[in-house]
VEXTI-402387 format. One record per residue (C-alpha): x, y, z. Coordinates in Angstrom, 2 decimals, m for minus. Example, Ala and Ser with C-alpha at 12.3 -4.5 7.8 and 13.67 -1.06 7.14 Angstrom:
2
<<12.30 m4.50 7.80>> <<13.67 m1.06 7.14>> 
//
This chain:
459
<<246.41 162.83 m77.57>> <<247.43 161.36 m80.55>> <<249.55 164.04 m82.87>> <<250.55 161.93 m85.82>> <<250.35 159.19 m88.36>> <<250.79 155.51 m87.23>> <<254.42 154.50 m87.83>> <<253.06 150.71 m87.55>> <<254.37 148.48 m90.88>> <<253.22 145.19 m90.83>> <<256.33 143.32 m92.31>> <<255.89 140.22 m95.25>> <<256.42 137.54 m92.86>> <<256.25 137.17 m89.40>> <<259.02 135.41 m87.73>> <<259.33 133.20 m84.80>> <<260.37 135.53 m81.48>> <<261.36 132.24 m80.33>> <<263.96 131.08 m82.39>> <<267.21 132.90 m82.82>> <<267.31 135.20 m86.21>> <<268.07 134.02 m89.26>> <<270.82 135.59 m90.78>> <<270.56 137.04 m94.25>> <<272.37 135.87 m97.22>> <<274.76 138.63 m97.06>> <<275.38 139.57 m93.46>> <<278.07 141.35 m92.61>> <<278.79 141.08 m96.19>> <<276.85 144.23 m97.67>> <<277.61 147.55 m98.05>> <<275.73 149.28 m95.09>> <<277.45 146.30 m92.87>> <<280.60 147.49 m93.67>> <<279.82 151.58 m92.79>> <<278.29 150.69 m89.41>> <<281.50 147.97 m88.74>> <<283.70 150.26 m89.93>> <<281.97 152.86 m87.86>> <<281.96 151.11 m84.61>> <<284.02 152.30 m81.49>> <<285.41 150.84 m78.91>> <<282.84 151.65 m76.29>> <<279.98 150.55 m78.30>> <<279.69 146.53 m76.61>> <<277.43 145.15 m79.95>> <<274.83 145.96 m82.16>> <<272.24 144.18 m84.41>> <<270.77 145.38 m87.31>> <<267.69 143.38 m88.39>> <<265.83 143.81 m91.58>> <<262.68 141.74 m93.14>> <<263.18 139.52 m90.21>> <<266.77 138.79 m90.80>> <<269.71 139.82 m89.06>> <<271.98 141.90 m91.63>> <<274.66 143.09 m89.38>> <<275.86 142.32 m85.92>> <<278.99 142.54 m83.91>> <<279.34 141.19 m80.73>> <<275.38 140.85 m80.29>> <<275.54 138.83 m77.21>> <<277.36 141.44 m75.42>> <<275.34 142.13 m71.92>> <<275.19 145.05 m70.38>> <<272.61 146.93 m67.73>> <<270.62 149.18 m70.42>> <<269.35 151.97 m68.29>> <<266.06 153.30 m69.54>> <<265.42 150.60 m72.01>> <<264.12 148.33 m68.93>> <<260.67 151.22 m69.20>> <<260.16 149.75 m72.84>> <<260.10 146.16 m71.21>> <<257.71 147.68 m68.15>> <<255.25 149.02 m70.51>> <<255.83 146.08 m72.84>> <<254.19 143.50 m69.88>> <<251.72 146.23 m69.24>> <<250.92 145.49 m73.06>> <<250.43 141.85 m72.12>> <<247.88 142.51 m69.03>> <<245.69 144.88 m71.50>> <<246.24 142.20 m74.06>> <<244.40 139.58 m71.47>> <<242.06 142.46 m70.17>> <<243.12 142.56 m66.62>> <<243.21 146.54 m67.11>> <<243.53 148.96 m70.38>> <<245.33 152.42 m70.88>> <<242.42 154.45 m69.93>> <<242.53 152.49 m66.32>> <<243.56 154.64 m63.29>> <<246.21 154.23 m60.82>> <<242.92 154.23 m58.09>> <<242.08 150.88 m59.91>> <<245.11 149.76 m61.14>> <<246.49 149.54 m56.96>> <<243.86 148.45 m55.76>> <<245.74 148.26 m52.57>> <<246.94 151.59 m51.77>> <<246.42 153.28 m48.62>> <<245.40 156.51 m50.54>> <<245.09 158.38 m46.60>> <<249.09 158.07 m46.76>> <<249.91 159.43 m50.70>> <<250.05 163.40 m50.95>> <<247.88 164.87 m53.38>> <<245.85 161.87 m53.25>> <<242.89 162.69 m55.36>> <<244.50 164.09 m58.54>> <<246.76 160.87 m58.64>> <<244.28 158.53 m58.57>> <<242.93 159.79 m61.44>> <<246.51 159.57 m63.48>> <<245.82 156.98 m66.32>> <<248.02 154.41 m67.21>> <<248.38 155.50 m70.53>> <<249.49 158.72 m69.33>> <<251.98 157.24 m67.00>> <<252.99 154.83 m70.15>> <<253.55 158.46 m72.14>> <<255.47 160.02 m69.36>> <<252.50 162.78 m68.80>> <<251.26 161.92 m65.93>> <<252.56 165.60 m64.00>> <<255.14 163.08 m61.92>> <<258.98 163.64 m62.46>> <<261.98 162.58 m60.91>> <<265.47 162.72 m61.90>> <<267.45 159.40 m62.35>> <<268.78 157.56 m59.69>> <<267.47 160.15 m57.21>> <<263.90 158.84 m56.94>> <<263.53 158.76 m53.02>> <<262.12 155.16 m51.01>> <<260.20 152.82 m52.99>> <<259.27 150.04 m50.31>> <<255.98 150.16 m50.44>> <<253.62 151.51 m53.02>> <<252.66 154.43 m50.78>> <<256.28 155.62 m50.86>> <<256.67 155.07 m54.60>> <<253.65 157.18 m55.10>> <<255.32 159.91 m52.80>> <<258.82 160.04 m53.91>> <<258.30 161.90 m57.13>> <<257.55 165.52 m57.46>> <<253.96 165.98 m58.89>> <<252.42 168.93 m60.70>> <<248.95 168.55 m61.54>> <<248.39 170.71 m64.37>> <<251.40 169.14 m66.04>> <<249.17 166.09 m66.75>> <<249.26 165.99 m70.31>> <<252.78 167.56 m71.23>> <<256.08 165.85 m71.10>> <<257.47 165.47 m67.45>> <<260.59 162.27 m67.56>> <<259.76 160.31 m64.26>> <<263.67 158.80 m64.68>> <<263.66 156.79 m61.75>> <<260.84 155.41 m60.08>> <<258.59 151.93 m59.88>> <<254.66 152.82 m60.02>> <<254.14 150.57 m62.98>> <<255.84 147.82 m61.26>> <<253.67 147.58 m58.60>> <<251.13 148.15 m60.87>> <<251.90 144.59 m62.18>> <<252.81 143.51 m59.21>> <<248.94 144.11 m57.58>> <<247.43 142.64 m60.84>> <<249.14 139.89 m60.74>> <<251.20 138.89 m57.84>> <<253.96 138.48 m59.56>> <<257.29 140.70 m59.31>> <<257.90 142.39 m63.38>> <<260.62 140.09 m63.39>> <<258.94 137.17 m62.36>> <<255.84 138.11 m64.53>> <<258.13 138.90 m67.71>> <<260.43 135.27 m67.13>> <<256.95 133.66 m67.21>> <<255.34 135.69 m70.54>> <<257.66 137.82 m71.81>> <<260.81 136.40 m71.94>> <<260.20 132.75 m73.53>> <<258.31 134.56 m76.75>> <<261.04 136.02 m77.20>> <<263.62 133.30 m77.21>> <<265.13 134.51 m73.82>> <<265.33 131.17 m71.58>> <<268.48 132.31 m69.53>> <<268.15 134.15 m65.84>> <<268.33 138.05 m66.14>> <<269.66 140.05 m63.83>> <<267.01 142.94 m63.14>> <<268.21 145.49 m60.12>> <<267.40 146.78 m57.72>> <<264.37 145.46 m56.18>> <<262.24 146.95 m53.34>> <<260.90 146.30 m50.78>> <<259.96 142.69 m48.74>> <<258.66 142.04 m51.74>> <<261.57 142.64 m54.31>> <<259.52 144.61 m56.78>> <<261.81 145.46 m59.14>> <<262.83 148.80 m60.09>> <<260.87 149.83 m63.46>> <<263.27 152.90 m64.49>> <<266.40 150.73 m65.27>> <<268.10 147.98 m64.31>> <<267.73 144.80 m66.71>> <<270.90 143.83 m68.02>> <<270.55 142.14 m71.89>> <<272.66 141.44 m75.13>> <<271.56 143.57 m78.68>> <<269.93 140.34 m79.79>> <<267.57 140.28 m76.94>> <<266.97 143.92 m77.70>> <<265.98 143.28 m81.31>> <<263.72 140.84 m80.41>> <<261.90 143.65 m78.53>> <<261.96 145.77 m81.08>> <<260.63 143.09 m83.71>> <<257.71 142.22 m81.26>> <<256.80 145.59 m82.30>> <<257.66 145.66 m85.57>> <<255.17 142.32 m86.13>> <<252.21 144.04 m84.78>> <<252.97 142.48 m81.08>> <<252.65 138.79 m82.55>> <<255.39 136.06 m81.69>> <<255.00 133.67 m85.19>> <<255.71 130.76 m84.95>> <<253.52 127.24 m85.10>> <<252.22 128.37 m81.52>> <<251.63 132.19 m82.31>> <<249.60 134.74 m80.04>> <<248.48 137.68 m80.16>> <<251.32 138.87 m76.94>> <<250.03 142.47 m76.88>> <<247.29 144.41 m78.85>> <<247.74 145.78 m82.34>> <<246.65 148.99 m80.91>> <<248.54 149.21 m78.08>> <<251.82 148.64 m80.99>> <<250.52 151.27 m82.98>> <<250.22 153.50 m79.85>> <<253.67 153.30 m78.64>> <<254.95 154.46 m82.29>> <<252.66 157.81 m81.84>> <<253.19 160.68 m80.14>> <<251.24 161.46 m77.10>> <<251.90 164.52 m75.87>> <<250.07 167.45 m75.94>> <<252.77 169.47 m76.74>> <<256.61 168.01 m78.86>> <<259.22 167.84 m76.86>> <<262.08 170.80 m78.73>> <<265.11 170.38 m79.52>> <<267.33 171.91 m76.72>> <<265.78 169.01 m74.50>> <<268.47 166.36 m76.30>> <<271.59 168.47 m75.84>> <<272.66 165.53 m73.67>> <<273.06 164.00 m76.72>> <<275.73 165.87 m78.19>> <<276.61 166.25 m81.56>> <<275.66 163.25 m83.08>> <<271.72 161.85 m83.41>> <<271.26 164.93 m85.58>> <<267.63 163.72 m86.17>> <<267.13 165.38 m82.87>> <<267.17 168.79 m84.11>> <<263.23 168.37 m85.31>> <<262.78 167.94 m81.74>> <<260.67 164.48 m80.58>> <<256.98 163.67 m79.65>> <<256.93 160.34 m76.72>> <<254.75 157.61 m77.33>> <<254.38 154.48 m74.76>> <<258.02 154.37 m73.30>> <<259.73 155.37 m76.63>> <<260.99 158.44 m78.11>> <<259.41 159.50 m81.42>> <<262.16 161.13 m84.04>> <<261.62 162.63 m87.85>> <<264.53 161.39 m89.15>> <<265.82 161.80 m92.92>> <<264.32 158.13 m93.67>> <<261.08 158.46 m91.94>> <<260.20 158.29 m88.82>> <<261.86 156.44 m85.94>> <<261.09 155.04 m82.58>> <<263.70 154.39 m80.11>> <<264.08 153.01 m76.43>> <<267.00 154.80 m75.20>> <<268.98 154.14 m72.28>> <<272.26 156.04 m70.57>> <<274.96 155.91 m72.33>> <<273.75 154.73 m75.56>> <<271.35 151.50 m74.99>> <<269.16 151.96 m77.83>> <<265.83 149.60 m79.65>> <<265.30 152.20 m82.56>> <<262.83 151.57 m85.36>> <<262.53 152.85 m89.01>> <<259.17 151.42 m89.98>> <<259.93 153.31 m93.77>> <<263.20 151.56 m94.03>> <<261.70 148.09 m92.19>> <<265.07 148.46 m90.12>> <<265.70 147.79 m86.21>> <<269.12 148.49 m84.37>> <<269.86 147.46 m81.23>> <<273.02 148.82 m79.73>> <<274.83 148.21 m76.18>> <<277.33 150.85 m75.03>> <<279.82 150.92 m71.87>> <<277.98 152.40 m68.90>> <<280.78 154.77 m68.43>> <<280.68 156.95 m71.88>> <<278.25 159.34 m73.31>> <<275.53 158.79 m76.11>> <<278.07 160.25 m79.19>> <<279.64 156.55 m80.34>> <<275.73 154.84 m80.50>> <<274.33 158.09 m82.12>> <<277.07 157.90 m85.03>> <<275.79 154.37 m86.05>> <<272.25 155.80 m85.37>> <<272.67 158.49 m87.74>> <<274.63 156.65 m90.51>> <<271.26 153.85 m90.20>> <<268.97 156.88 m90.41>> <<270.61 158.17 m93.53>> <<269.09 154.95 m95.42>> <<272.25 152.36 m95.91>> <<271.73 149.47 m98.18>> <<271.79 146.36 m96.38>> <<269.96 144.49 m99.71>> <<273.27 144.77 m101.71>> <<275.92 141.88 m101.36>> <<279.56 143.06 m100.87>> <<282.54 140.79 m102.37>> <<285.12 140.39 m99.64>> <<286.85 143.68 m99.16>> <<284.31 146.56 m100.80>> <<283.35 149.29 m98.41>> <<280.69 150.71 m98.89>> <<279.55 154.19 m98.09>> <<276.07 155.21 m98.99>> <<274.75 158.50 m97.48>> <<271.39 159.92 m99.00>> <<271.81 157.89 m101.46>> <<275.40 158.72 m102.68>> <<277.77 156.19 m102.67>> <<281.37 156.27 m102.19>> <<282.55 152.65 m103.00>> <<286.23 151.15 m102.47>> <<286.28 147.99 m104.73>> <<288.26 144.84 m104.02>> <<289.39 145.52 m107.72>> <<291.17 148.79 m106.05>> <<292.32 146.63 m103.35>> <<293.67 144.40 m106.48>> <<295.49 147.05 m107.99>> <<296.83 148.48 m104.97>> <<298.29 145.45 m103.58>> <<300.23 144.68 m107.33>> <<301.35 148.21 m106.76>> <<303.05 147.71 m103.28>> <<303.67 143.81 m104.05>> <<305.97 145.17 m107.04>> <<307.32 147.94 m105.00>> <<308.17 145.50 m101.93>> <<305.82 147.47 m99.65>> <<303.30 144.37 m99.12>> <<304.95 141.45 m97.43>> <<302.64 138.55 m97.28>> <<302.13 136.53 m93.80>> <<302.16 133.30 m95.58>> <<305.60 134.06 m97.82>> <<303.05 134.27 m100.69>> <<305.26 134.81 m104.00>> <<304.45 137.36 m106.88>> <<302.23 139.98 m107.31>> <<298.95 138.43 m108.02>> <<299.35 135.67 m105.42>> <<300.30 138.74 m103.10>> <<296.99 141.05 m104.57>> <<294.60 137.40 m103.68>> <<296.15 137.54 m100.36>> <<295.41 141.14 m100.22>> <<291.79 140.48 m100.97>> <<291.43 137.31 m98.71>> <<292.64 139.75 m96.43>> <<290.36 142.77 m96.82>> <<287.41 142.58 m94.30>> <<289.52 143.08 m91.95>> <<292.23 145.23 m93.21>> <<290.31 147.69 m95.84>> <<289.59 149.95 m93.62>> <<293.32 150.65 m93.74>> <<293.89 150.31 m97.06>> <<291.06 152.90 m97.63>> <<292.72 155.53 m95.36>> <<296.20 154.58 m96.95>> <<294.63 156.28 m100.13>> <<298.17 155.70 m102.00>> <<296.30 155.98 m105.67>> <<295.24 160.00 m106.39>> <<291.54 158.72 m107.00>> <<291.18 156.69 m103.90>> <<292.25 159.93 m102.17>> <<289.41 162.10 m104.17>> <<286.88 159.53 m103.43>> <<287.66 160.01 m99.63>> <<287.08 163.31 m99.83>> <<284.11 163.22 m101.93>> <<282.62 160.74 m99.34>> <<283.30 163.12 m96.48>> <<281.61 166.12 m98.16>> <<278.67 163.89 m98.31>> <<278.78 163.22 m94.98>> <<279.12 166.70 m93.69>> <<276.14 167.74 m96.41>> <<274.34 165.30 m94.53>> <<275.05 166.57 m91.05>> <<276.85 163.34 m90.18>> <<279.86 165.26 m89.35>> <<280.17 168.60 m88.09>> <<282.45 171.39 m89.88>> <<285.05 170.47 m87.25>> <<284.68 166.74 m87.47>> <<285.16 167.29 m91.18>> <<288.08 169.51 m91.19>> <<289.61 166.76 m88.71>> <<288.79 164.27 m91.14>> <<290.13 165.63 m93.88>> <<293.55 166.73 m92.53>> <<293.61 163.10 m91.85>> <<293.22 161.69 m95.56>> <<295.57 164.23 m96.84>> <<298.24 163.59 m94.27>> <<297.36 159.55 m95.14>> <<298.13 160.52 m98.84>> <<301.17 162.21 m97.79>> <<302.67 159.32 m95.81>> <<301.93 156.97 m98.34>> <<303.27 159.17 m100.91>> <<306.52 159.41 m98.88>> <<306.92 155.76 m98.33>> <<306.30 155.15 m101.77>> <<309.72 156.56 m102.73>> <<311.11 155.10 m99.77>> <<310.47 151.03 m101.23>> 
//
């Protein structure tokens, strides 16, 4: 049941899945680059932030890693492709989609032959099992018969975590394992040549688990999530139609009987505060109401995410260490959510930080000033024996991507200190940071401002 508006936004130009992205004019090099950079922690792997088509920010976007519940995005993704070539559509049932079931051996036999695929696509089907705790999956029977089912459920939001149905769903259409079937259309659309690891596998016939389990890089991820973002075409001098507009437009809209509330996320923690309006489920992606629009994610454990902001034609891709929780990948979430500019071009060394459209800007002219300031006072020592202050304050600047960070939480001048604070008010206004996380912040610029101050009289 659909519940709202299509979130589908056909972009200007349609790009070639194929090729590798081409990078904007100013990646890495504009302000909302520098936030999310800035930003990142050390258990986030990579991220890619693609705009228009073009990559605008990226660190590390090659980084691998096994991302959990994102894999059901790719499932229902080559489920797209058999509708797309009618060998079944969402309103087929499991009785007809497994054609070879032994129905005498599945419990509750009648009301889950009449689950739709759509339904299982929506996670409504009345099945659930928790992750990683699904039960045998060998054959098809057993993979029916390992999740707990609830028939008048159907309809309402029930998270089968674990469990392989829709593989051997593909798997009985086509004969092929979803890995096999996805290396053969999937993958080369989408510029993806390589071998991927996908595990586990069941069975004699190695279907492969459709839960979790494929292990890919954030610019594998974004190609996903552009697929989508292009209406399901690939571009290109050889473009197809990979998956139906409809079926696109259908995995951006809720459809659940019934939104899923906000208490449901508290495994999130704090941060992906656009999960306090609570989240509809459309084919294998979460549904948010964020500040900026609306937003569809894939979202793995431990922060694998494809999220989409059709109002802000954004996509971020994110990989995260298996072993930490969702908080690092939900703070670049939020700061993409709160509508950075990734248009703007950044001279070496500005960070920018735009929250709801307030901006709290460090130039390189500060970084100028401040480095004559400490090149006078003997506090900057250049690494190349650079002499005098403005050959010092170029060095400074030549220096700045990588170092403004620190020269920003230095905050030495009086303004660069207010402008710190100002930009952290925003961000608490904008429920980026909690009132704790703000308070912590802020005892951290002013002691910063203290140091420096101190040191100051010490050169």
């Amino acid at each position: 049941m659909l519940h709202a508006a299509t979130f589908l936004f056909m972009p200007l130009a349609v790009i070639d899945l194929s090729q590798p992205f081409a990078q904007s004019e100013n990646h890495n090099a504009n302000p909302g680059a520098s936030v999310l950079l800035n930003a990142q922690r050390s258990d986030v792997l990579g991220f890619a932030v693609v705009k228009a088509g073009q990559l605008v920010a990226s660190s590390a976007a090659s980084e691998r890693q096994n991302v959990w519940s994102v894999t059901k995005t790719w499932v229902a993704t080559a489920i797209g492709i058999l509708v797309q070539n009618n060998i079944l559509n969402v309103s087929t049932t499991l009785e007809a989609a497994l054609p070879d079931v032994n129905w005498n051996a599945v419990s509750a036999a009648n009301a889950k032959r009449a689950i739709t695929i759509e339904q299982m696509l929506s996670m409504s089907s009345g099945l659930t099992a928790p992750c990683l705790a699904y039960g045998p999956q060998g054959t098809v029977e057993q993979a029916l018969n390992s999740p707990q089912f609830t028939a008048s459920q159907v309809g309402r939001q029930n998270y089968l975590c674990s469990g392989s149905i829709l593989s051997y769903v593909i798997y009985q259409q086509t004969g092929r394992t979803p890995l096999q079937y996805a290396s053969e259309h999937l993958f080369p659309s989408l510029g993806i040549s390589r071998s991927v690891a996908w595990s586990p596998a069941h069975g004699s016939n190695s279907i492969n688990e459709a839960g979790h389990g494929l292990v890919l890089a954030p610019f594998e991820l974004a190609k996903l999530g552009s697929l989508y973002r292009q209406g399901g075409v690939t571009g290109g001098a050889s473009s197809t139609q990979l998956i139906p507009s409809s079926f696109v437009a259908a995995s951006s809209v809720d459809q659940l009987a019934q939104r899923i509330p906000a208490s449901y996320f508290s495994y999130l923690g704090m941060r992906c505060t656009f999960k306090s309006n609570g989240a509809g489920y459309g084919y294998m992606k979460w549904i948010f109401t964020t500040a900026s629009g609306p937003a569809d994610c894939a979202q793995g454990r431990a922060g694998q995410f494809i999220c989409t902001f059709p109002d802000l034609d954004v996509i971020i891709a994110i990989t995260s260490r298996g072993t930490t929780d969702y908080s690092s990948s939900c703070e670049l979430l939020d700061l993409v959510a709160s509508g950075l500019d990734f248009d703007s071009s950044s001279a070496p060394g500005i960070i920018g930080i735009v929250v709801g459209g307030v901006a709290a800007v460090v130039t390189l002219a500060a970084v100028i000033i401040l480095a004559l300031w400490l090149s006078r006072t003997g506090c900057f020592k250049s690494n190349n024996k650079v002499e005098g202050p403005r050959a010092a304050a170029e060095e400074a600047a030549a220096q700045a991507p990588a170092r403004a960070r620190g020269f920003a939480q230095q905050a030495i001048m009086d303004e660069g200190t207010l402008a710190q604070l100002k930009a952290l008010a925003e961000l608490k206004a904008a429920g980026v940071l909690t009132d704790e996380e703000a308070e912590e912040e802020k005892a951290t610029i002013l002691a910063a401002a203290k140091a420096a101050t101190s040191a100051s009289s010490q050169c």
